[in-house]
C-alpha positions as YAML, in Angstrom:
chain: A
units: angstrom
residues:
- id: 1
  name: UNK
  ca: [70.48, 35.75, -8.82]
- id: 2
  name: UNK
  ca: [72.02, 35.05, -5.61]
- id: 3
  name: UNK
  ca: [74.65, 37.72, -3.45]
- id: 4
  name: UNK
  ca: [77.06, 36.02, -1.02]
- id: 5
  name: UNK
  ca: [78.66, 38.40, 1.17]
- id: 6
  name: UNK
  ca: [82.92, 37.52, 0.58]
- id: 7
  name: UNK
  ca: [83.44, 38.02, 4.27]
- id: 8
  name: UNK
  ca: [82.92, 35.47, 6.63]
- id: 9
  name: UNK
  ca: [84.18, 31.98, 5.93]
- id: 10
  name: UNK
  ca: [82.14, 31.08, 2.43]
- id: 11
  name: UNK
  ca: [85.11, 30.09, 0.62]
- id: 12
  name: UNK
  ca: [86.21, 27.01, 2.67]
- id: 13
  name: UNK
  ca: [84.58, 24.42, 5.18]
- id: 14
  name: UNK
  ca: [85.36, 25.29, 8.92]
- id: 15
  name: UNK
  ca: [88.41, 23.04, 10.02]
- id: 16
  name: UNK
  ca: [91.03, 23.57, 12.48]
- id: 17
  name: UNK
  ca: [94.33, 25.19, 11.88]
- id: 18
  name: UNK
  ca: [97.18, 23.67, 10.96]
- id: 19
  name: UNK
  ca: [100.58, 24.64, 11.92]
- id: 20
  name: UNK
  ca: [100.77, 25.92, 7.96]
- id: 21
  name: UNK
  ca: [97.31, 27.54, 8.14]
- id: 22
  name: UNK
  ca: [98.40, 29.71, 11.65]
- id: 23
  name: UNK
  ca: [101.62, 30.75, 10.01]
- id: 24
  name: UNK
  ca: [100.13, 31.80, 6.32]
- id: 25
  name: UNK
  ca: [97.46, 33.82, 8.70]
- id: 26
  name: UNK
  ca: [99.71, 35.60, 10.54]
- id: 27
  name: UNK
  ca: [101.33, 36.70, 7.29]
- id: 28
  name: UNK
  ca: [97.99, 37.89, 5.48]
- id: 29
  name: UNK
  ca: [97.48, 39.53, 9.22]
- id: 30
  name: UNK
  ca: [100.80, 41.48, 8.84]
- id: 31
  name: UNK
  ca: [100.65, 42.18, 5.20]
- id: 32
  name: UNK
  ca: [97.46, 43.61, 6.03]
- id: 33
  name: UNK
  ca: [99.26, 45.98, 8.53]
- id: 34
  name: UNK
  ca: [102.12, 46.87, 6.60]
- id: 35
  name: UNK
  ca: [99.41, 47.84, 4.09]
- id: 36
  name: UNK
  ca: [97.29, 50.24, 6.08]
- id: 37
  name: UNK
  ca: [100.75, 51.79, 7.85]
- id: 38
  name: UNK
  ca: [101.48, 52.40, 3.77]
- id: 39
  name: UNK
  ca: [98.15, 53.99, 2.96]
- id: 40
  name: UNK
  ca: [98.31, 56.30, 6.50]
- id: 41
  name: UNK
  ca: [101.97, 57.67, 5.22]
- id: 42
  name: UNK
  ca: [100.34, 58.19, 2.00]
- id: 43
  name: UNK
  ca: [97.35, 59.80, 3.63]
- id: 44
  name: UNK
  ca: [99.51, 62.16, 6.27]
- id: 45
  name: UNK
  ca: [101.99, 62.78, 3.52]
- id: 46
  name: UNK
  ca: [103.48, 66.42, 4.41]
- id: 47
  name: UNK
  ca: [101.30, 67.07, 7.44]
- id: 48
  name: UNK
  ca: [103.85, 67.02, 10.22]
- id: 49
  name: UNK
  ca: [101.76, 66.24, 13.46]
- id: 50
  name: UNK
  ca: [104.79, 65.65, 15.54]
- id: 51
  name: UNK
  ca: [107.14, 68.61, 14.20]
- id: 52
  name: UNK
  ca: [109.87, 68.68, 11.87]
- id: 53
  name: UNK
  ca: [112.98, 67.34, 12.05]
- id: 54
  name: UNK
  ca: [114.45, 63.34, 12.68]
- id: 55
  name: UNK
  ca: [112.54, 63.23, 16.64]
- id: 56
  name: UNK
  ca: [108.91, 64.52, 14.55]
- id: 57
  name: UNK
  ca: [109.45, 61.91, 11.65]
- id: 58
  name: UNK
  ca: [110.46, 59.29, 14.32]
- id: 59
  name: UNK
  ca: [107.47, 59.69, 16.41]
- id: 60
  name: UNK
  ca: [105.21, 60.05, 13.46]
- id: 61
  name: UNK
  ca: [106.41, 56.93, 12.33]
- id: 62
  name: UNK
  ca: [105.94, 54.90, 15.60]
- id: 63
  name: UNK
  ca: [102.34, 56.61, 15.51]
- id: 64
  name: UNK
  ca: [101.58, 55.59, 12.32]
- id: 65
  name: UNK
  ca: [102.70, 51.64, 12.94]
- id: 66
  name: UNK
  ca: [100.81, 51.59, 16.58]
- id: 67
  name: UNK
  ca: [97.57, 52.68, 14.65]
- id: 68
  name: UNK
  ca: [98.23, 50.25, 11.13]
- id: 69
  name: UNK
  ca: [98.42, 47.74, 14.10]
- id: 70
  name: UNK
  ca: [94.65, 48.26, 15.66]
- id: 71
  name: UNK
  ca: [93.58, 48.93, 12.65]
- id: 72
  name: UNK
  ca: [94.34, 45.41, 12.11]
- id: 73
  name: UNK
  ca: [93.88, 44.25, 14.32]
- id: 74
  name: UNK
  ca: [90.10, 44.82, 14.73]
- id: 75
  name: UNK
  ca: [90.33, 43.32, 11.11]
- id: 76
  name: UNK
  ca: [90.42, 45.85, 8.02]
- id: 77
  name: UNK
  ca: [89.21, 42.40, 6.35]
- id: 78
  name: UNK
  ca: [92.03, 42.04, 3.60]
- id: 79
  name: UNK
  ca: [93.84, 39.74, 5.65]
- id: 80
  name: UNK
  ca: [90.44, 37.49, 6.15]
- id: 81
  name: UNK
  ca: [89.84, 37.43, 2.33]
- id: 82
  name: UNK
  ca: [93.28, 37.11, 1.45]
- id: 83
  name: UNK
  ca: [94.01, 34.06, 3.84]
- id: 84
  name: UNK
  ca: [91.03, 32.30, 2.34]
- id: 85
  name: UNK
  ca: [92.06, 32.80, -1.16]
- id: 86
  name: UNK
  ca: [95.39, 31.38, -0.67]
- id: 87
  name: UNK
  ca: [93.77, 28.15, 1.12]
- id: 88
  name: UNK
  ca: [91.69, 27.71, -2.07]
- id: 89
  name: UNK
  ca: [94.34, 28.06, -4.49]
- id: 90
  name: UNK
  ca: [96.54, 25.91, -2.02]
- id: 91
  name: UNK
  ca: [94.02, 23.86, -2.24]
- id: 92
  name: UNK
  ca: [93.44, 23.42, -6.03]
- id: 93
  name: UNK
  ca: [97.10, 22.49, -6.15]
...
């Protein structure tokens, strides 16, 4: 029996980017950051790093977006996998 690792680009032959491919990656890239900024609220839940009050919450909140963005950004890998399953059921269409 054969193991393929999913990440990489095993799903789909290499070929450029379309317009349509660029956009639906930059969604699967943001969904992907909107994601971890959800699982670090959930982690930090009541731990106030930043005080209490509106200013703490704010500023916890802008921390916790700035790091759901690097994490991201250097690629969690759920936006990867999830782009190329949309191109192959886009594809099977």
């Amino acid at each position: 029996m054969e193991l393929r690792a999913v990440t990489g680009n095993n799903f789909l032959p290499r070929t450029k980017l379309t317009s349509e491919d660029k956009k639906l990656k930059e969604a699967c890239q943001q969904f992907e950051t909107i994601l971890a900024q959800q699982m670090l609220t959930a982690m930090q839940g009541s731990t106030k790093m930043f005080g209490n009050g509106f200013g703490g919450e704010y500023f916890q909140s802008l921390f916790q977006e700035q790091l759901a963005k690097k994490l991201s950004e250097n690629e969690l890998g759920l936006s990867k996998v999830l782009f190329e399953q949309l191109k192959v059921v886009e594809s099977n269409k």
